[in-house]
C-alpha positions in Angstrom: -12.7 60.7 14.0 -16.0 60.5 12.2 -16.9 63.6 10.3 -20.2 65.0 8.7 -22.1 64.1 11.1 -24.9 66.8 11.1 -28.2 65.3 11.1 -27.3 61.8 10.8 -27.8 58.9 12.7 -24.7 57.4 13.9 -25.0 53.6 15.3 -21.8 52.2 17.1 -21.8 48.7 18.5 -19.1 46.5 20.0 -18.6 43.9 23.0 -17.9 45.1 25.9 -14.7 46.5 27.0 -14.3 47.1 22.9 -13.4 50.7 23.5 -16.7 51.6 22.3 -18.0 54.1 25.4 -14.8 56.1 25.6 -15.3 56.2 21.4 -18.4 57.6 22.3 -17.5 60.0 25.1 -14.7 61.0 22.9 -16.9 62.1 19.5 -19.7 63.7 22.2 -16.4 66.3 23.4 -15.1 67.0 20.1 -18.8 68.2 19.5 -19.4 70.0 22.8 -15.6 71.6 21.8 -17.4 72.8 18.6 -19.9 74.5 20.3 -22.9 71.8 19.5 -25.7 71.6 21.7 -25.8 67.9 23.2 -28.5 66.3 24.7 -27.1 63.0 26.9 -28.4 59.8 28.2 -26.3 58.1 30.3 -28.2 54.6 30.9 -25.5 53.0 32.8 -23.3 55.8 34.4 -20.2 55.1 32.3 -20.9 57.7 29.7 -21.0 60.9 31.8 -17.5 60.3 33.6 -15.8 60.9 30.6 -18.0 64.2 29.2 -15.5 67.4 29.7 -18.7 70.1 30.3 -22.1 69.9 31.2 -24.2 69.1 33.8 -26.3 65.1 34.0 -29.2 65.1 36.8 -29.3 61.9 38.6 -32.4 60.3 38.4 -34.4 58.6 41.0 -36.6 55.5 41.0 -40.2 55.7 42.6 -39.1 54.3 46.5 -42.7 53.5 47.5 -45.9 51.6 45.6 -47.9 53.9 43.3 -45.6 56.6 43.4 -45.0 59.6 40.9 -41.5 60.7 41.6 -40.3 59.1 38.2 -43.0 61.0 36.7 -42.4 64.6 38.4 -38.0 64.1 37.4 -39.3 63.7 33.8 -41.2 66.2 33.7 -39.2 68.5 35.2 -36.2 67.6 32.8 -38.1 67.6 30.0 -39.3 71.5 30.7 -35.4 72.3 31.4 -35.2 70.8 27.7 -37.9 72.6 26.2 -36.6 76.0 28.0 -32.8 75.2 28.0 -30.8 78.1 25.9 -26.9 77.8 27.4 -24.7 76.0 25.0 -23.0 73.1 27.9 -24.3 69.9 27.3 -26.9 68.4 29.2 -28.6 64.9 30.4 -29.5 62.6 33.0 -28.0 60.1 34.7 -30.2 56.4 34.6 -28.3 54.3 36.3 -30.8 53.4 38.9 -33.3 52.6 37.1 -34.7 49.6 36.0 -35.7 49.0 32.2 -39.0 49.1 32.6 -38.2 52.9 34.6 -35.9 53.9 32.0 -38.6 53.7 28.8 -41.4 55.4 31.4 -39.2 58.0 31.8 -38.2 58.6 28.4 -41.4 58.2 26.9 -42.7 61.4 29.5 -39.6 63.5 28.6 -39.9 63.4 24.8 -43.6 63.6 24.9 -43.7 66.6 27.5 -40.7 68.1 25.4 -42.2 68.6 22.1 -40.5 69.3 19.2 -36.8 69.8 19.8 -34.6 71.4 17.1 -30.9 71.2 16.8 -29.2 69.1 18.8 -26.9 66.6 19.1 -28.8 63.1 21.2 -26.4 60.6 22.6 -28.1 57.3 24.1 -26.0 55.0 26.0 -26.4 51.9 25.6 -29.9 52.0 23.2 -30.8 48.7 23.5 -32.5 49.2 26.8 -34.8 51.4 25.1 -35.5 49.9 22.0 -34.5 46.1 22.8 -36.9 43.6 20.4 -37.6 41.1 22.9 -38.2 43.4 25.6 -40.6 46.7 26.1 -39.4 49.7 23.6 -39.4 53.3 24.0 -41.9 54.7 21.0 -41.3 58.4 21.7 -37.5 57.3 21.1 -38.2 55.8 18.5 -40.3 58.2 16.6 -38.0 60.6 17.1 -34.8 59.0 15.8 -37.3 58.4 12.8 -38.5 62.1 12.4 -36.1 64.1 14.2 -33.9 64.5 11.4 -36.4 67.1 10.1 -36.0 69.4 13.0 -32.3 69.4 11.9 -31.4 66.8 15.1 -28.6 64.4 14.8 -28.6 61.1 16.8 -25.5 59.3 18.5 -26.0 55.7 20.4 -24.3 52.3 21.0 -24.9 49.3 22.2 -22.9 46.0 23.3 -25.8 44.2 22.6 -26.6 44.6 18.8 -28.3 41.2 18.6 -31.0 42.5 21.2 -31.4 46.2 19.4 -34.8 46.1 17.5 -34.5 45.9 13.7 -36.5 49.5 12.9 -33.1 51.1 15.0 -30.9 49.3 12.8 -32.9 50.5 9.5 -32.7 54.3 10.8 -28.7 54.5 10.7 -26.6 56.4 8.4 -23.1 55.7 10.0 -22.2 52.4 11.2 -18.8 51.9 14.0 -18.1 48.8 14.7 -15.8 48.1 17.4 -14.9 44.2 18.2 -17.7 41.5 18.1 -17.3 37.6 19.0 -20.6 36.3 20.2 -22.8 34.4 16.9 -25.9 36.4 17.2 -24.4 39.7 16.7 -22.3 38.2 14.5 -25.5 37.7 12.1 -27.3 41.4 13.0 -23.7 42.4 11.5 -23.1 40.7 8.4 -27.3 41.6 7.1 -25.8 45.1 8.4 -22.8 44.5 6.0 -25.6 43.8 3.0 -26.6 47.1 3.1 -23.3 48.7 2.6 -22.3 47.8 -1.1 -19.7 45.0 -0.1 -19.9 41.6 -1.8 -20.3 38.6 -0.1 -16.5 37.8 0.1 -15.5 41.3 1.4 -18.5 41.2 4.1 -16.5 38.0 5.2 -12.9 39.4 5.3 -14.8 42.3 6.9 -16.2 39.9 10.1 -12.7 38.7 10.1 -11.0 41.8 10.3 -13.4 43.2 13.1 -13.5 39.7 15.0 -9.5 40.3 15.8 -9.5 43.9 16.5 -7.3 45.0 19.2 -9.3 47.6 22.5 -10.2 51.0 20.5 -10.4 49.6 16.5 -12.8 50.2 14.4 -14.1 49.8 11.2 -16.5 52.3 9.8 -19.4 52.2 7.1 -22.2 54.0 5.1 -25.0 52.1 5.1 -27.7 52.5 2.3 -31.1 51.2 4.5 -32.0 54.6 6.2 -36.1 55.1 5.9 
């Protein structure tokens, strides 16, 4: 298990079935074990199955034209946030909603919220909030940039590295990578490798190593890019 983690950012891609959620799920109870106060994002109801404690609210689409249920949930979480002083993890549950639903929503949380100090963030599957080719959550985004200086610390993975917008990929301190295959990750991984001290010929035998690993394997790195 990965340790120092306080008020770093800690990236962890990997195809799917890789092992990479339960990895996830697994670091997020050692933490909630420790007594660290976890905020959770479960974007495709996988993650929250496999928390120990806590509490995730289910969150509903808008069922009608023009409506503002999205709107009142965020809200509403976002307060419990703000107000929130027991020590069991908490989140929400996304898997209803569609991508454009999911940034709406997180973009009214983090800007009703405010500044949040001291916690632990986990993001399931990032890339449908920050995805290049697709709209991007800019609350997120500013505050995996800044929130290190409210003494925050940020956990999230992805199966889809090739789709996660470059800016993420600049903001992480710890790299996991669990196994990869398809050629466009591939490449997000080896200018990933660049950036870790490796020469050319180790980033190689490093691809190789990670292209073969077995369900739950991992290789793990510092990387040197963080802005």
């Amino acid at each position: 298990m990965i340790m120092n983690l306080k008020e770093r950012t800690i990236g962890i891609i990997g195809a799917k079935r890789s092992g990479k959620t339960y990895f996830t799920a697994r670091l997020a109870n050692k933490l909630i074990g420790e007594g660290e106060k976890l905020v959770i994002f479960d974007t495709i109801g996988e993650l929250g199955k496999r928390i120990d404690k806590g509490r995730l609210y289910h969150i509903e689409p808008d069922n009608r034209e023009g409506g503002d249920m999205l709107y009142q949930q965020a809200v509403s979480f976002a307060m419990l946030l703000k107000n929130y002083k027991g020590k069991q993890p908490i989140g929400v549950n996304l898997i209803d909603l569609t991508r454009d639903e999911i940034v709406d929503f997180t973009d009214i949380v983090l800007t009703t919220c405010g500044k949040i100090e001291n916690r632990f963030w986990v993001f399931d599957e990032v890339a449908e909030y920050l995805n290049q080719f697709y709209r991007q959550s800019k609350e997120l985004e500013r505050l995996i940039r800044h929130g290190g200086n409210w003494k925050n610390t940020f956990i999230f993975n992805t199966q889809r590295p090739a789709y996660l917008h470059k800016n993420t990929f600049n903001l992480i301190d710890i790299l996991i990578v669990f196994r990869l295959n398809w050629s466009r990750d591939i490449a997000v991984l080896k200018d990933l490798l660049s950036n870790t001290g490796l020469s050319d010929k180790e980033i190689k035998q490093e691809i190789e190593i990670i292209t073969h690993q077995k369900v739950g394997e991992y290789r793990a790195y510092q990387l040197y890019l963080s802005i």
